[in-house]
TORSE-845861 format. One record per residue (C-alpha): residue number from 1; residue in three letters; chain; x, y, z. Coordinates in steps of 0.2 Angstrom, whole numbers, plus 5000, padded with zeros to 4 digits. Example, Ala and Ser with C-alpha at 12.3 -4.5 7.8 and 13.67 -1.06 7.14 Angstrom:
BEGIN
     n   res   chain   east   north     up
     1   ala       A   5062    4978   5039
     2   ser       A   5068    4995   5036
REM end
This chain:
BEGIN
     n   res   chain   east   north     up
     1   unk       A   5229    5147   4999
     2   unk       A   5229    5165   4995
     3   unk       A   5213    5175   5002
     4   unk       A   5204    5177   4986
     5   unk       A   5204    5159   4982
     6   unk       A   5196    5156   5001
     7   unk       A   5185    5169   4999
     8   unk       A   5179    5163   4982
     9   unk       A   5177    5144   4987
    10   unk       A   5165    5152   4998
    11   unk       A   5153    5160   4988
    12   unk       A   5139    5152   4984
    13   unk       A   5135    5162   4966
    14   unk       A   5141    5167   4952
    15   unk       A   5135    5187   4957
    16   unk       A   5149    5181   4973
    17   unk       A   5162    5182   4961
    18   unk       A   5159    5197   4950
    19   unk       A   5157    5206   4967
    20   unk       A   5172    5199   4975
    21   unk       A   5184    5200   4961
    22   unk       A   5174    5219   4957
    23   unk       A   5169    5214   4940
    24   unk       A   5155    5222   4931
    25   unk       A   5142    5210   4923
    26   unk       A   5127    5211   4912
    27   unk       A   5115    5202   4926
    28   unk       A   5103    5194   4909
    29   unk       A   5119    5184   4904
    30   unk       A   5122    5179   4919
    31   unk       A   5105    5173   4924
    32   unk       A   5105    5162   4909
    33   unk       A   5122    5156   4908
    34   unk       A   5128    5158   4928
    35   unk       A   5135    5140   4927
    36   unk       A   5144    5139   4911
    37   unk       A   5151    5155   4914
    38   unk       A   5161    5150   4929
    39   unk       A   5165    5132   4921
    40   unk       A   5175    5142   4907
    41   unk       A   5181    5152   4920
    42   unk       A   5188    5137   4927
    43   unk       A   5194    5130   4909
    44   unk       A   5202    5145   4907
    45   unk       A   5213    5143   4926
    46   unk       A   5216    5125   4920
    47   unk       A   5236    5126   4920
    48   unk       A   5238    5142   4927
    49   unk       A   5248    5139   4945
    50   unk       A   5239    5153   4957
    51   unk       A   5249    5145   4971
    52   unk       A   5264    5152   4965
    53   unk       A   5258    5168   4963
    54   unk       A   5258    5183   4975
    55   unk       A   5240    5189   4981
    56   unk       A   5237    5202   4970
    57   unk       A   5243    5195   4956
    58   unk       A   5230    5182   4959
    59   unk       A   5216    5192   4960
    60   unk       A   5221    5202   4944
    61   unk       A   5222    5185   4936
    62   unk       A   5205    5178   4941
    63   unk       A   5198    5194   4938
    64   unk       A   5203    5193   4918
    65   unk       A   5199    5177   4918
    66   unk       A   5181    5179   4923
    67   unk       A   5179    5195   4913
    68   unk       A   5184    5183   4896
    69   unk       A   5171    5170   4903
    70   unk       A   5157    5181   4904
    71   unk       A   5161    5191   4887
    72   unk       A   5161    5172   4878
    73   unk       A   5146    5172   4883
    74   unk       A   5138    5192   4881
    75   unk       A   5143    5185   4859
    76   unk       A   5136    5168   4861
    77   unk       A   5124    5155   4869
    78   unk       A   5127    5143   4882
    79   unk       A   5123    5131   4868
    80   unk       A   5134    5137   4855
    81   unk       A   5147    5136   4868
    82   unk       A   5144    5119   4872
    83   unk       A   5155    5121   4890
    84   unk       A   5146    5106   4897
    85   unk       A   5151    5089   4890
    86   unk       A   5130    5086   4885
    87   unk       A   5129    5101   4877
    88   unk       A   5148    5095   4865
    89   unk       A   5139    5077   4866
    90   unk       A   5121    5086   4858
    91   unk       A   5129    5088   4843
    92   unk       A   5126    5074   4832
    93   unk       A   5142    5068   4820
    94   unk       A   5137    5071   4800
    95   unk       A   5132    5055   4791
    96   unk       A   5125    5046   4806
    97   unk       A   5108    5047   4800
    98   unk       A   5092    5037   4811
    99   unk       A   5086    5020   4803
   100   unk       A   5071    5013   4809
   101   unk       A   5069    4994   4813
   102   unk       A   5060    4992   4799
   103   unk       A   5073    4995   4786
   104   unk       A   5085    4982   4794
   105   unk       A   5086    4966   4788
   106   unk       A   5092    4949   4795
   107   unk       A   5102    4938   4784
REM end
């Protein structure tokens, strides 16, 4: 496992990664969205082979990757980005309207 990935699986906040990979960020964003930020950093690493990949190569990757995270969400909400399955799962389907008990009938 490359050094960065060591050093990142180490960190115990999202600051920890703009500081290791030596990213700027705008600290109000991430103190709201923190944790969707680094799950659509994760999203974003989902096929990409980092083992493969020589150390710095690595780092730049992670780098830009992070960077695109953060800027989704410097334009949007954690909630219009709906990273997190019960934020997708919030959104109710059109035409699946509420009926109360007392419109159903039996038989």
């Amino acid at each position: 496992m490359s050094g960065i990935l060591q050093q990142l699986g180490r960190a115990s906040a999202a600051e920890d990664f703009f500081a290791l990979l030596d990213l700027p960020y705008d600290r109000q964003v991430v103190d709201v969205a923190r944790l969707h930020i680094l799950r659509r950093m994760r999203d974003y690493l989902r096929d990409t082979a980092l083992e493969a990949m020589p150390e710095e190569q690595v780092r730049s990757t992670l780098r830009e990757r992070l960077a695109r995270a953060h800027a989704d969400f410097v334009a949007s909400t954690p909630i219009e980005q709906r990273v997190f399955k019960v934020l997708k799962e919030a959104v109710r389907p059109a035409g699946r309207a509420f009926v109360p008990l007392s419109d159903v009938t039996i038989g």
